[in-house]
C-alpha positions as a printed NumPy array, in Angstrom:
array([[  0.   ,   0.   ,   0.   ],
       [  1.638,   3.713,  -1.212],
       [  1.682,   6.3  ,   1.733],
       [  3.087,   9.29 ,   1.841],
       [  6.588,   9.504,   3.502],
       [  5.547,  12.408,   6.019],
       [  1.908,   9.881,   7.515],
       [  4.616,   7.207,   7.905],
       [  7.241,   9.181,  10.209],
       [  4.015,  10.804,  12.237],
       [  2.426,   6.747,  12.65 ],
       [  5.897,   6.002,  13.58 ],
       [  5.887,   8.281,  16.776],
       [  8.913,  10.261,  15.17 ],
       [  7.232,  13.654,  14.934],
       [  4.257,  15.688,  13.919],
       [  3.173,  15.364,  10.203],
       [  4.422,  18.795,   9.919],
       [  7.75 ,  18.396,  11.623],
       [  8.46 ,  15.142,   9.477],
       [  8.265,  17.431,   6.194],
       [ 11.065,  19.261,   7.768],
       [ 12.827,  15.882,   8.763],
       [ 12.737,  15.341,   4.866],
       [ 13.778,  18.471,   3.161],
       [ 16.813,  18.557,   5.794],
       [ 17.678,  15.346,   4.257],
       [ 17.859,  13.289,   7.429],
       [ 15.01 ,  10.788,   5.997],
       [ 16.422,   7.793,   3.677],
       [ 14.123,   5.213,   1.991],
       [ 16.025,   1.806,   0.826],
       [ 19.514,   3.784,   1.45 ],
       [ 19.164,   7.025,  -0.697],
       [ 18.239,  10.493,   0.664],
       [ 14.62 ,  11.564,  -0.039],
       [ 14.008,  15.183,  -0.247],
       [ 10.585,  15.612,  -1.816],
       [  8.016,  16.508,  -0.226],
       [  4.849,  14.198,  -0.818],
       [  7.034,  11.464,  -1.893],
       [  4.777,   8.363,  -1.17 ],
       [  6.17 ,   4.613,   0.302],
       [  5.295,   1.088,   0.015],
       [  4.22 ,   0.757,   3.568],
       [  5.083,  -3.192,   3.273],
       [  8.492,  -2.99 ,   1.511],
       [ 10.17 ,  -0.218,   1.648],
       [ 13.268,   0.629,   4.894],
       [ 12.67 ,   4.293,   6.094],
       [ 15.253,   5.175,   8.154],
       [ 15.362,   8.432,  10.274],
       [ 19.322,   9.871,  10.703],
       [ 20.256,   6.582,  10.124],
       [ 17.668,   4.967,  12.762],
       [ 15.084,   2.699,  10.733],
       [ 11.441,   3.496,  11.896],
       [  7.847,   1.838,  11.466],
       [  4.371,   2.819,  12.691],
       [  3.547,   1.071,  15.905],
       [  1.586,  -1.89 ,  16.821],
       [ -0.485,  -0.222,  19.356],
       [  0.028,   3.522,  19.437],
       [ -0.2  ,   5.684,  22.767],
       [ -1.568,   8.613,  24.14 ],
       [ -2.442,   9.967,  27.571],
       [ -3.533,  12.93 ,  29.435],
       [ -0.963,  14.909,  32.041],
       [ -1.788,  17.522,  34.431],
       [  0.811,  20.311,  33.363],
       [  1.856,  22.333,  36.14 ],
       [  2.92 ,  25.51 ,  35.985],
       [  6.221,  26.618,  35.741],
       [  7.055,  23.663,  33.112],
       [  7.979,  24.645,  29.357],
       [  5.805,  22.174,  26.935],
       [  8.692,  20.875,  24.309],
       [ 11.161,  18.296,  23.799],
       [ 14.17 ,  19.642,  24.61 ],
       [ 15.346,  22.678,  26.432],
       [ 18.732,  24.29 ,  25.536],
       [ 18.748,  26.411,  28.586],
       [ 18.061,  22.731,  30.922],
       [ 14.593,  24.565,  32.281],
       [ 12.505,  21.993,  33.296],
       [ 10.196,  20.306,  30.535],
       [  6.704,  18.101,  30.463],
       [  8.847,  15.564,  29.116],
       [ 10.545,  15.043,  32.638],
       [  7.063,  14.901,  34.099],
       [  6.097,  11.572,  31.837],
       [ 10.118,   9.624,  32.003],
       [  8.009,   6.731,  33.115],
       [  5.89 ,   5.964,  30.299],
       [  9.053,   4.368,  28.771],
       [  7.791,   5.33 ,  25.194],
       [  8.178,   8.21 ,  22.274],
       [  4.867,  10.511,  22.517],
       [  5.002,  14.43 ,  21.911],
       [  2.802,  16.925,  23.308],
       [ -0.031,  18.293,  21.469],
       [ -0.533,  21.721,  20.78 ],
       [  1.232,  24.003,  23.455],
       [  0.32 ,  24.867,  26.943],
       [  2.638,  28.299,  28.239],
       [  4.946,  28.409,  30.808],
       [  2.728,  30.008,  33.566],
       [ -0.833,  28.107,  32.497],
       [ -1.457,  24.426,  34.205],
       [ -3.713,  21.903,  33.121],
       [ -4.604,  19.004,  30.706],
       [ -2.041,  18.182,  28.085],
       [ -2.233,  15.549,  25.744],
       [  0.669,  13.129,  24.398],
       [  0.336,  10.869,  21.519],
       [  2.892,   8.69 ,  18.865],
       [ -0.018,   9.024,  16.611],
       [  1.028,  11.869,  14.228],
       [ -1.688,  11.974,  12.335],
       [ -4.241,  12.302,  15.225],
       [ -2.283,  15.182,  16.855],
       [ -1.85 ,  16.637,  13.231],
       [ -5.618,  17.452,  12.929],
       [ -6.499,  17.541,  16.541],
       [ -4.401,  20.841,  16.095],
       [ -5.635,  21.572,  12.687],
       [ -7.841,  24.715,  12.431],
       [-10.489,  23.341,  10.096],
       [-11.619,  20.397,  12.916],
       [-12.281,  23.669,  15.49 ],
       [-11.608,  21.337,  18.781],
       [-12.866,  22.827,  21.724],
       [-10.293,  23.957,  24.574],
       [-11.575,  25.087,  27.873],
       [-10.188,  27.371,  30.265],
       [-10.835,  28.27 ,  33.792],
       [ -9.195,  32.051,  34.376],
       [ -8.546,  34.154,  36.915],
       [ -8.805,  37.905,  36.25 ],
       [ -7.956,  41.321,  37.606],
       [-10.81 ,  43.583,  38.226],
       [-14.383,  42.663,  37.074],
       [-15.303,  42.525,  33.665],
       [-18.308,  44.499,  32.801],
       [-20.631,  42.962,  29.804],
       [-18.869,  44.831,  26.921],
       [-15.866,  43.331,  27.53 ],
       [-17.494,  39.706,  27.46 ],
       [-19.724,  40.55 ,  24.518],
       [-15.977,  41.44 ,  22.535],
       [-14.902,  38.386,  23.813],
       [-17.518,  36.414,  22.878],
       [-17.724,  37.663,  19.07 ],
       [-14.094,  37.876,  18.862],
       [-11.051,  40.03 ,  19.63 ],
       [ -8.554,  41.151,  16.69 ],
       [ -5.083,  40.17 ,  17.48 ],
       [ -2.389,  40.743,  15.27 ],
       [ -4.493,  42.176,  12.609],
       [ -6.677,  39.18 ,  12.489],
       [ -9.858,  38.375,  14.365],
       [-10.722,  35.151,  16.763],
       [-12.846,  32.806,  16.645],
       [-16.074,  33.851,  18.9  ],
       [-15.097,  32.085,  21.89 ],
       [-17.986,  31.085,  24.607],
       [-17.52 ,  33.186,  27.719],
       [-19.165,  32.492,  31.05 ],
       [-18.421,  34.54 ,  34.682],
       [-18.127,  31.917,  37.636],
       [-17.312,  34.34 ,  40.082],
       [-15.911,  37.29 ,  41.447],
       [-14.254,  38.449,  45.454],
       [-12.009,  41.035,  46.174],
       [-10.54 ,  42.464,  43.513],
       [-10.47 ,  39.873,  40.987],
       [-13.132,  37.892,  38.581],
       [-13.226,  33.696,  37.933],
       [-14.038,  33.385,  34.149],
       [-14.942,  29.771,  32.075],
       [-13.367,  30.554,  28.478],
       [-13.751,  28.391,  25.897],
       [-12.212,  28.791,  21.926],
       [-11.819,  26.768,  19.04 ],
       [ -8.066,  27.922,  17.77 ],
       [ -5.072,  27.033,  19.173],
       [ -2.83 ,  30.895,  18.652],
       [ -0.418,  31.34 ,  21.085],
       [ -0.86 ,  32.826,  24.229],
       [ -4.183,  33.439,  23.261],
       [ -6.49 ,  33.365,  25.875],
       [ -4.255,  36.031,  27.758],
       [ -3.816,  38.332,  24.861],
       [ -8.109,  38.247,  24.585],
       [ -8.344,  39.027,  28.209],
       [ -5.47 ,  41.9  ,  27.722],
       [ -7.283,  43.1  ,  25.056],
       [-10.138,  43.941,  27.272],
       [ -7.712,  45.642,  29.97 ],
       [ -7.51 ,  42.898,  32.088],
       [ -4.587,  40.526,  32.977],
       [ -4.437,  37.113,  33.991],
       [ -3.932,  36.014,  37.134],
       [ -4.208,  32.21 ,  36.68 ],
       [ -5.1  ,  30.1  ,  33.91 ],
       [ -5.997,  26.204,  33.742],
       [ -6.914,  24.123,  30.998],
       [ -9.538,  21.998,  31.73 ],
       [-10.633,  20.469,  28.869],
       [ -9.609,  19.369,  25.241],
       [-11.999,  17.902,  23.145],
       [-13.86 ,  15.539,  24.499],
       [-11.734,  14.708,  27.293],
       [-11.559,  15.808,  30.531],
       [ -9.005,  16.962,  33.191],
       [-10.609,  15.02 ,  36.12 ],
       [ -9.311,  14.169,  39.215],
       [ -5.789,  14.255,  38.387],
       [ -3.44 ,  16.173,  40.62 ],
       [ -0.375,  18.922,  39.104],
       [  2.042,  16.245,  37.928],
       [  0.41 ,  13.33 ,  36.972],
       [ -0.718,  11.499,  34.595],
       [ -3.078,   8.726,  33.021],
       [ -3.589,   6.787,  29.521],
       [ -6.384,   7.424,  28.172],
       [ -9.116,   4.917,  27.656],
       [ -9.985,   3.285,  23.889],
       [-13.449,   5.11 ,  24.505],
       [-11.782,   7.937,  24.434],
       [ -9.481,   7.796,  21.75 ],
       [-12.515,   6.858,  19.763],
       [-13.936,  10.239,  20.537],
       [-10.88 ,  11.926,  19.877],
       [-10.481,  10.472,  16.847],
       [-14.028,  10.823,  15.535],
       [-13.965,  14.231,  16.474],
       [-11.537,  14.6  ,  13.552],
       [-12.637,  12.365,  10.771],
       [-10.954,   9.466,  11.673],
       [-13.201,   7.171,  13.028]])
């Protein structure tokens, strides 16, 4: 069966879909001995040798993927050059190759997901399937009903508008406000930048949910596989059920 090159890295567990297109035109990616550099160069699945900087790879048996508890103060990538402390040093005992999808900042906590499937986190982060991420944030001040109407049909940042994101107020005391945010994109930092935008900074901010699947009863620091149920709904949630 033909495939192209960059779906067999991500089923592999090498990298993102994305990120293996990169792999390739850096010329790290060999098929049968010779350096591929074209993009949407296709495989046989059953006979070809990919090798990955000189490493030979195939898709997994039974792929992976699992839900963490990100506390804050933890940078969400592979590999730090400055040795800050990483998600990946939260997860050392899984014992296998998963990446993070999508990106959680420094300061935020909350559910992060991990998977070797490359193709699942490829369009669970894809704009056009619009997954649902929700946020529980903590606010200076109190924000009066024009700022959660702009919030709610979108805020422009960087010259371009959001999504309409679905805004609820949980509670305020003192001097400070408990919002329930949730969006369909995935821009960075941008459930701060949407609250700066309406003059007021964050305080705290914890991902609760992705998708279909919940943060639960897991504690800052842990984690838990997630059940075939849910990779089902995961999955179907982006076509690929």
């Amino acid at each position: 069966m033909l495939i192209r090159l960059n779906k067999y890295l991500s089923q592999s567990g090498v990298t993102s879909r994305r990120d293996a297109d990169r792999l390739i035109e850096k010329g790290d990616v060999r098929v049968n001995g010779e350096v591929v550099r074209t993009l949407g160069t296709k495989i046989d699945e059953s006979k070809d040798r990919v090798e990955v900087k000189g490493k030979a790879v195939k898709p997994e048996d039974d792929s992976v993927s699992i839900v963490l508890y990100k506390p804050p103060g933890y940078l969400v990538t592979l590999k730090d050059p400055q040795q800050r402390p990483t998600v990946m040093g939260l997860i050392r005992s899984l014992k296998r190759r998963v990446f993070p999808v999508g990106r959680l900042d420094f300061d935020s906590e909350g559910l992060l997901l991990f998977t070797d499937d490359g193709e699942l986190a490829h369009r669970l982060m894809h704009p056009r399937y619009q997954i649902q991420k929700e946020y529980r944030v903590e606010v200076t001040g109190f924000p009066e009903k024009e700022a959660l109407d702009r919030l709610k049909t979108g805020i422009v940042l960087d010259g371009k508008k959001t999504a309409p994101a679905e805004v609820r107020l949980l509670r305020q005391e003192d001097r400070h406000s408990f919002l329930q945010i949730v969006i369909h994109e995935g821009r960075k930092r941008e459930v701060r930048r949407m609250m700066e935008a309406v003059g007021h900074d964050v305080l705290s901010l914890k991902r609760t949910r992705f998708g279909s699947i919940r943060l639960g009863n897991l504690k800052p620091g842990e984690w838990r596989r997630l059940e075939p149920h849910e990779i089902a709904s995961l999955k179907k949630s982006v076509t690929m059920d």
